[in-house]
N, C-alpha and C positions, 0 to 999 in steps of 0.2 A: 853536657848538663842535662839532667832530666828534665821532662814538661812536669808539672804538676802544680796543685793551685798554689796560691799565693799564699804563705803561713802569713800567719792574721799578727802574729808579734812582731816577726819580722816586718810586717808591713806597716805595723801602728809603730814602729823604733823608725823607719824609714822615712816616714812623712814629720816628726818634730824636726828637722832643720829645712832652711831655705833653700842647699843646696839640694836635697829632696825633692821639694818641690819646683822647682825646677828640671828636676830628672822628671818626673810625671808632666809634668808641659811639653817637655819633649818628647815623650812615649806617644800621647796623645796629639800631638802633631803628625807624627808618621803615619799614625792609625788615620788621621781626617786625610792625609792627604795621597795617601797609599805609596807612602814610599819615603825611603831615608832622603836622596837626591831633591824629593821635592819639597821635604819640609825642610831640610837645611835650606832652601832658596827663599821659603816663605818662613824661617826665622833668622836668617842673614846670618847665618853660622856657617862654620867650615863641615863638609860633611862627617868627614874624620873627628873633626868633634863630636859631632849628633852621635855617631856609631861607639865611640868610646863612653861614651855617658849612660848610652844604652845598656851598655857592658856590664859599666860599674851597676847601673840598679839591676842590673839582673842578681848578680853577684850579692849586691846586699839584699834582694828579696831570696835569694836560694834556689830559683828556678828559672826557665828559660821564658821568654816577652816573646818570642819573633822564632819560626824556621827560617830561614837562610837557603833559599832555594834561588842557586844561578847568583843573579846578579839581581832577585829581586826578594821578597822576603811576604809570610804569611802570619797571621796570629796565630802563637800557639795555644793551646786550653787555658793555661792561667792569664796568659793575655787577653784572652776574651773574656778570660772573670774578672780581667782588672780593668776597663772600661770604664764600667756604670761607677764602682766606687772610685777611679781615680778623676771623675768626672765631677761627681760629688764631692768628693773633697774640695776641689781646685775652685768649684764656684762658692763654697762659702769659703776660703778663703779669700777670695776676689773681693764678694761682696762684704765682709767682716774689714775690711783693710780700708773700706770706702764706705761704709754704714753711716759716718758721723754727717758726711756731705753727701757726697757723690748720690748715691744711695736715697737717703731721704728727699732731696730735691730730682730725682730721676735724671740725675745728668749720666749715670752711667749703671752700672751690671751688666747682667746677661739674662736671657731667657731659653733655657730647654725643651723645646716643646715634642710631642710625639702626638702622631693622629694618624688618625686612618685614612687610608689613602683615597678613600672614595669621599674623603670632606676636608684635604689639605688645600684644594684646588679653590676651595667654596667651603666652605664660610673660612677656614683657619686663615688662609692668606690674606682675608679682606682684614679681619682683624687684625694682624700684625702690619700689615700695610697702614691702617689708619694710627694704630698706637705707634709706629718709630717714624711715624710726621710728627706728630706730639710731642716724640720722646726719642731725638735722631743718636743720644748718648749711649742708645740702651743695646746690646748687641743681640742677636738670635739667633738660634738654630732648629731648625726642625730635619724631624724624624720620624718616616713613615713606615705604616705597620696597615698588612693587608687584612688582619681579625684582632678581634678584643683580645685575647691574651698576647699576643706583640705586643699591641701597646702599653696595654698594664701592664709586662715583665720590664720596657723600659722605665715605665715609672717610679717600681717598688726597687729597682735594682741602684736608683739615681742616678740613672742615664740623663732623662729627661724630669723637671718637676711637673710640668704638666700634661696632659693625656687630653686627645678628645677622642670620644667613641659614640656609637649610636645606638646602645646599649647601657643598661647599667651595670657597673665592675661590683662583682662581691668580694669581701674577705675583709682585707686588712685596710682599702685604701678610702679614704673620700669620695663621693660621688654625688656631686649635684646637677640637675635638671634644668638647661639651658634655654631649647626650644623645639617647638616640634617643626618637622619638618615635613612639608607637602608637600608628592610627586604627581605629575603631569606626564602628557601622551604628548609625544613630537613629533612630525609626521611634517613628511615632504613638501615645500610649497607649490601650492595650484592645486589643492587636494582636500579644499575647504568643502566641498559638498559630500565627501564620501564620509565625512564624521558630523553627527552628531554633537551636543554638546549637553552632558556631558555623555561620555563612551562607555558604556557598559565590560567591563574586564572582559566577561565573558562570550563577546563578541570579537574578541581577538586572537579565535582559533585559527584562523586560516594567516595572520600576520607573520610577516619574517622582522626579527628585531635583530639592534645594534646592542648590545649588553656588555659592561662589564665581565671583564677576567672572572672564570672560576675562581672560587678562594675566596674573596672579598664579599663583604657583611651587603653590600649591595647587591650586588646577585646573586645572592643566594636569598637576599628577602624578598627581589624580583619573582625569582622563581618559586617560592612559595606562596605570592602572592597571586599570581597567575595558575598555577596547578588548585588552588584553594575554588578556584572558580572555574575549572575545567578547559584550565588551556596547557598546552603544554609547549610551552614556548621552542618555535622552530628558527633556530643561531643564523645570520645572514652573516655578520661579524661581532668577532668577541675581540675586545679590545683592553689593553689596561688601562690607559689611560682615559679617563671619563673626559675628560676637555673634547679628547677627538670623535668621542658620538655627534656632536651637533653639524660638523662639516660635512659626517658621512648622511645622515639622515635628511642634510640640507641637498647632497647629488642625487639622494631620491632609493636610495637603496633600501631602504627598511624605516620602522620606526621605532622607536625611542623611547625610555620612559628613566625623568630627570627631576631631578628639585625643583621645586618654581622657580627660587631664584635662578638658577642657572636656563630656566627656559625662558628668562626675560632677553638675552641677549641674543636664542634664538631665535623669538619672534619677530625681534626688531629687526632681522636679517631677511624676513621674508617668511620664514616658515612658519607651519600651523601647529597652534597647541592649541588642547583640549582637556578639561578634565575627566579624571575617570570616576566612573559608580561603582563599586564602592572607593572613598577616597583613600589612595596607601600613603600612608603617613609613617614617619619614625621620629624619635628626640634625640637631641645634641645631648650630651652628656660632657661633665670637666672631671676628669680624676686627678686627685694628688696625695702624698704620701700623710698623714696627720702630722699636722704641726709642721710643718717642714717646708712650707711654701718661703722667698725670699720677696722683700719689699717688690723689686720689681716685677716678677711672676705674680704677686696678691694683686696690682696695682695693672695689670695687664687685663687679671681677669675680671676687674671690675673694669676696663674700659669693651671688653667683649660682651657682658654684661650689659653696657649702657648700651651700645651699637645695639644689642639686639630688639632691646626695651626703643628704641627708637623705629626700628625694623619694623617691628609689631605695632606700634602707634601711626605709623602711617600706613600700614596695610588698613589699618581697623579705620581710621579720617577716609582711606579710600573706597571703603564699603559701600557697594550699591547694587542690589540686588538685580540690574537690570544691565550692568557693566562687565564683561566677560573677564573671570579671575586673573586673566593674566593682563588685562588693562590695567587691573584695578592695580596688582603686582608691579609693572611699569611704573604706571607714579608713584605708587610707595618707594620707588626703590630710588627714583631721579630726587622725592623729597628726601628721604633717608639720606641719599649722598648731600644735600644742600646743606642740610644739618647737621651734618658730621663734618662739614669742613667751613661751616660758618663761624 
């Protein structure tokens, strides 16, 4: 059977029956779980069923889902065009089947979500953690993207319905303005005399830093923020995962430069942060397709929404000119949690 994309008839004649959909549940199970063997185990089917059903929608789409290599299996090209819409499909029919109840009273759906990998960690987690205490009916998934066109391709393709980035997305999709976000200098603890407060950028020519992966909207706004002021940042370690800067900067290796939020957890471990002059700052952004958000995704992003407005009201009660921003960040953030779960 040849690979080729998915003919759009064939595939709109495909999806009006149940047993249809069903064959796209099961496409999408192999794909989440990378493999025939394991998603027959995690939909308590026989595997030989999974792979004949596989078969048949091949069959009735006209081209091949999967290469067949060994004993394990790869997307083929129309397989990976048929992802985002068979994904799309499957949750409005989910959430259409359960709109009258389920739905309206948030005891069930699903949420899509895609972000950038340098803010899955911080903030996108904290909001989904506090919305399914809220709302433990509603299921999720996220999907991470290292630059703004990742994630805006999952969102317009209906991979995912909503997007965060730190930029704003042109063209075709939504794009509202969340909050800004201020970065801070983290630096070894015992090493309170050799900073200043706050730290002039440009004094940080002779530093070795912990940085983010090439790639990523974070280090790369690092790095132009720091060459913009005549440093040209010398790599101690480049890492992908932003979580693991704060351990490495806490064994004394280099320093660092983080969201506030995220250098609250630092501080309270012992280490020192500082802010910098001039202050780098960027904003949260939500992307979504027009008109296409589902109750529970609308109802998600006003609870992200509220957390933030809460965020910001206590940082603002904590303001004191005379109280070091990251004190002041501290208790905004121990009130912020009080009140998110009071």
């Amino acid at each position: 059977m040849k690979p080729g994309p998915v003919p759009f008839m064939a595939f709109a004649d495909a999806i009006l029956s149940g047993m249809n959909l069903r064959q796209l549940r099961y496409f999408l199970a192999i794909v989440d779980h990378g493999g025939v063997h394991r998603a027959a185990e995690a939909l308590h089917i026989a595997q030989s069923s999974l792979s004949q059903t596989m078969r048949a929608l091949e069959r009735d789409l006209g081209t091949q889902l999967f290469h067949r290599i060994g004993r394990g299996i790869v997307l083929a090209p129309a397989g990976e065009g048929l992802v985002g819409p068979a994904r799309s499909i499957l949750r409005e029919v989910d959430n259409a089947e359960r709109a009258v109840t389920e739905i309206a009273a948030l005891r069930g759906g699903s949420i899509d979500v895609a972000s950038l990998s340098d803010l899955a960690i911080d903030p996108v987690s904290t909001w989904i953690a506090n919305f399914l205490m809220a709302y433990p009916g509603v299921q999720c998934r996220v999907e991470e993207g290292d630059d703004l066109s990742a994630v805006t391709e999952k969102v317009r393709t209906g991979s995912s319905e909503l997007g965060f980035v730190s930029m704003p997305a042109l063209g075709d999709l939504e794009c509202d303005e969340l909050v800004e976000q201020i970065f801070v200098l983290i630096c070894p603890p015992g090493s309170e005399d050799r900073w200043p407060n706050p730290v002039p950028i440009s004094s940080l020519r002779n530093e070795s830093f912990v940085l983010a992966q090439q790639g990523t909207g974070t280090r790369e706004y690092m790095e132009q923020i720091l060459r913009e002021h005549g440093v040209e940042p010398r790599i101690a370690v480049e890492i992908r995962q932003r979580e693991a800067i704060l351990p490495l900067v806490l064994s004394g290796c280099a320093v660092g430069i983080v969201p506030l939020r995220v250098a609250v957890s630092f501080w309270q471990r012992g280490g020192v942060v500082r802010e910098l002059d001039p202050v780098p700052a960027t904003k949260i952004y939500a992307v979504y397709r027009q008109g296409k958000l589902t109750s529970a995704a609308s109802a998600f992003l006003a609870a992200a929404r509220s957390s933030l407005d809460l965020w910001v009201r206590a940082l603002e009660m904590a303001d004191d000119a005379e109280t070091p921003l990251i004190e002041r960040a501290a208790a905004a953030l121990e009130a912020w949690d009080h009140r998110l779960r009071s």
